[in-house]
N, C-alpha and C positions, 0 to 999 in steps of 0.2 A: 504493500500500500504506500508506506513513504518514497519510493522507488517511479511508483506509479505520479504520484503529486511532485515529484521531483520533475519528472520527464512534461508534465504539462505545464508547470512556470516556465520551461525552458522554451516550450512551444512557444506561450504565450511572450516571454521577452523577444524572440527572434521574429516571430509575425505578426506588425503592428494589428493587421487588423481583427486577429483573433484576440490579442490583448485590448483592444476599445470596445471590441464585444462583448467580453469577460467584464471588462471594467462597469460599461456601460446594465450589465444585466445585476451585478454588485449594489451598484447605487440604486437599482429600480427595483430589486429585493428590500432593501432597507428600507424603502422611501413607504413600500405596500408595506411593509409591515408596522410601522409608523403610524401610516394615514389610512390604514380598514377602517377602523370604526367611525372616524367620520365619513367616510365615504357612505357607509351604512346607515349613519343617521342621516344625513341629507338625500340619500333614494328614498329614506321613509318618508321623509318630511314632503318631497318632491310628487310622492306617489299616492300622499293622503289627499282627503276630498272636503270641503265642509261639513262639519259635523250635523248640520241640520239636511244631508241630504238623507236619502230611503235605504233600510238597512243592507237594500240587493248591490246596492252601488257607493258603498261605502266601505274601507277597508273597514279590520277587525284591529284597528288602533286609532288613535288620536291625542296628538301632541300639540300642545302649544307653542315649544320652543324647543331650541337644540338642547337645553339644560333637561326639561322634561322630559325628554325622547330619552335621554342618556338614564336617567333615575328610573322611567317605567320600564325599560326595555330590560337593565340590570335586573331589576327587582320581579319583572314577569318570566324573564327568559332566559339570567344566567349572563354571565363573561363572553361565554361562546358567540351567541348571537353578535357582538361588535365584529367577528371576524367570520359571519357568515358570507359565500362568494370568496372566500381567499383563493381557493386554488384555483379559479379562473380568473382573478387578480394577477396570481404569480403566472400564472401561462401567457397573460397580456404583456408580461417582461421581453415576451419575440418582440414588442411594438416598437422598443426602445434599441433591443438588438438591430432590427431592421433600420429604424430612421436615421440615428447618428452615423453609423458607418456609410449609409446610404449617401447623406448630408455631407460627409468628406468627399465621397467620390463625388458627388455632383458637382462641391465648391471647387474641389481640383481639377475637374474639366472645363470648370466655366471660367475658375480665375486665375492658375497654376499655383491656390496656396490653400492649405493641408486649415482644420479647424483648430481655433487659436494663434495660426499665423497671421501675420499682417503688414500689408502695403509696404513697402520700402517709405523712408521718409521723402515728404513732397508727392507722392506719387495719391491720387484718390483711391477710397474705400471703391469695390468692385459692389456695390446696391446690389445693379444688376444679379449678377451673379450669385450674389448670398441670397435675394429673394427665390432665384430660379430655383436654385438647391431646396432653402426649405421647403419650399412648394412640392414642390417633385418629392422629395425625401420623407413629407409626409402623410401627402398621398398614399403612397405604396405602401408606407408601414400601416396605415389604417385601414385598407381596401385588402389589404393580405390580413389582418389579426382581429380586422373587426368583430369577429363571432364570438369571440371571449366577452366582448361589453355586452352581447345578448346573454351570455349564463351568467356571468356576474350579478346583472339586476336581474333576471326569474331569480336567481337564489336568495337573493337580498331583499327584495320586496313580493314573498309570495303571500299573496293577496288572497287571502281565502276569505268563502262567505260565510257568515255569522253561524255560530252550530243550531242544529237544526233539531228538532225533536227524534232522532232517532234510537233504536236500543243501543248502537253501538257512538253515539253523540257526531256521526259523520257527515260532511255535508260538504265534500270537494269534489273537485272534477272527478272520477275515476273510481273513488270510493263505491259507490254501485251504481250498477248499467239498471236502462233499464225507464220506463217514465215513474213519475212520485217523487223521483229523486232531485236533489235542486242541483244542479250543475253549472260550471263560468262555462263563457266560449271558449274557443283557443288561445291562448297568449295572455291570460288571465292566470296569478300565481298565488301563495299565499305566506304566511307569516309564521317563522319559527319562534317556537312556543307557545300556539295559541292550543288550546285542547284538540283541535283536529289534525290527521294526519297530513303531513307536509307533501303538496304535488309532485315537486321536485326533490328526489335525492340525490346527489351527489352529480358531478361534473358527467361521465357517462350517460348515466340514466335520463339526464337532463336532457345530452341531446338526444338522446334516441327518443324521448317523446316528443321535443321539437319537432323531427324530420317525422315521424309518424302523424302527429298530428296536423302541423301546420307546413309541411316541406322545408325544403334547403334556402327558400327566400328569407323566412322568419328569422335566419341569421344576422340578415342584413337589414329590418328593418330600423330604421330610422339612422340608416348611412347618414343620407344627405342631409340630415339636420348637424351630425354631429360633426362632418365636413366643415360646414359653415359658422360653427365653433371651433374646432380643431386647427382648423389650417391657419386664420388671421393669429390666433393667438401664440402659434409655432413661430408666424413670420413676425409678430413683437418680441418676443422673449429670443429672440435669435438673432434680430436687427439689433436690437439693446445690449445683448452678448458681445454682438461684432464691436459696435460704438462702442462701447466700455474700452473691450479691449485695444481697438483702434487708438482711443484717449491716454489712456494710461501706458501704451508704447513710446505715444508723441510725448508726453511729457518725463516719460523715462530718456527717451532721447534728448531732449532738452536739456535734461538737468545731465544727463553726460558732458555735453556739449558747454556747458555751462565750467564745470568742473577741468576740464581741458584746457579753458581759458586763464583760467585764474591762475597756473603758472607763470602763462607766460607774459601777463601785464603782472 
């Protein structure tokens, strides 16, 4: 085994791009572990209805605020529930594999300079170029790993309907066939910890009643909304990346430059 982790540091130092891979899936392990449980509480908070709507159309929770989500959920559901959706959280860490190393290659065909490099001095920041990349870069990573944001939230907001008078207190999709029984449509989920049995178990199961029920589309839907989220806010935080480091180059040069002088007056 130490033989084995020997031989992959060495991979990883000799081939940049499996080491920004590695790097890159590092930090997006830490960051999900970190930030589940709000991510949990805000699908709930996102996926609840007003309380004065009709019991059929209304989830089997209701929170006032993130403080109160965080107190009922603890106190009805257990620890666990903040980290319900992990393991399709952590399989979302291909997103991040995909984009950054993507986002070098783009930037070093568009501007011949590697991420975190920057402009010779006097010479202009390449926009162009660092927009075309992010664009492109995260595109691909989201259009290739989008289907993890579909298990994540079925696992995290399943939505089941109020329990029902039965012998066995059941009242979800699948629990029995059959008419009398109160059933959601398709793409309808439910809530861990409520007394009825959870629709979705686990990352497999999840998708096999996806594609059984709703086909291979239900993967994708609401791509194009989160496109339209995703993409401007890759090309700020990556615009503001470059500038920063653009800035803090120039003025690292400066003050070289500065330092140089002083001898020789």
């Amino acid at each position: 085994m130490p033989h084995a982790f020997t031989f992959w540091l060495t991979q990883c130092e000799e081939n940049k791009w499996l080491s920004r891979i590695c790097a890159s899936i590092a930090a997006g392990a830490c960051s999900t572990l970190a930030t589940n449980p709000i991510w949990v509480i805000k699908t709930r908070l996102m996926s609840q209805v007003s309380a004065r709507a009709s019991d059929e159309h209304r989830p089997p929770w209701q929170y006032r605020n993130t403080l109160d989500a965080f107190r009922k959920m603890y106190t009805h559901e257990g620890f666990r529930a903040f980290y319900s959706g992990l393991t399709p959280a952590l399989l979302g860490l291909t997103h991040v594999a995909i984009q950054f190393p993507l986002y070098e290659y783009f930037k070093m065909s568009f501007t011949g300079l590697e991420m975190g490099q920057t402009a010779s001095a006097g010479s202009n920041v390449h926009w162009a170029g660092i927009l075309g990349a992010t664009v492109l870069s995260k595109i691909c990573a989201t259009s290739a790993t989008y289907p993890h944001e579909v298990l994540r939230t079925r696992l995290q907001t399943q939505q089941r309907t109020l329990p029902s008078p039965s012998h066995n207190d059941i009242s979800f999709r699948g629990g029995h066939q059959g008419r009398g029984y109160i059933t959601r449509g398709p793409g309808t989920a439910s809530s861990d910890g409520m007394i009825n049995l959870p629709r979705y178990r686990g990352v497999w199961r999840t998708c096999v009643t996806i594609l059984q029920e709703e086909g291979w589309r239900a993967f994708y839907n609401g791509m194009g909304t989160n496109m339209v989220r995703a993409v401007p806010a890759a090309v700020t935080t990556m615009m503001t990346y470059e500038t920063l480091r653009s800035m803090h180059q120039r003025l690292k040069n400066e003050e070289e430059e500065s330092r140089h002088r002083e001898p020789e007056s």
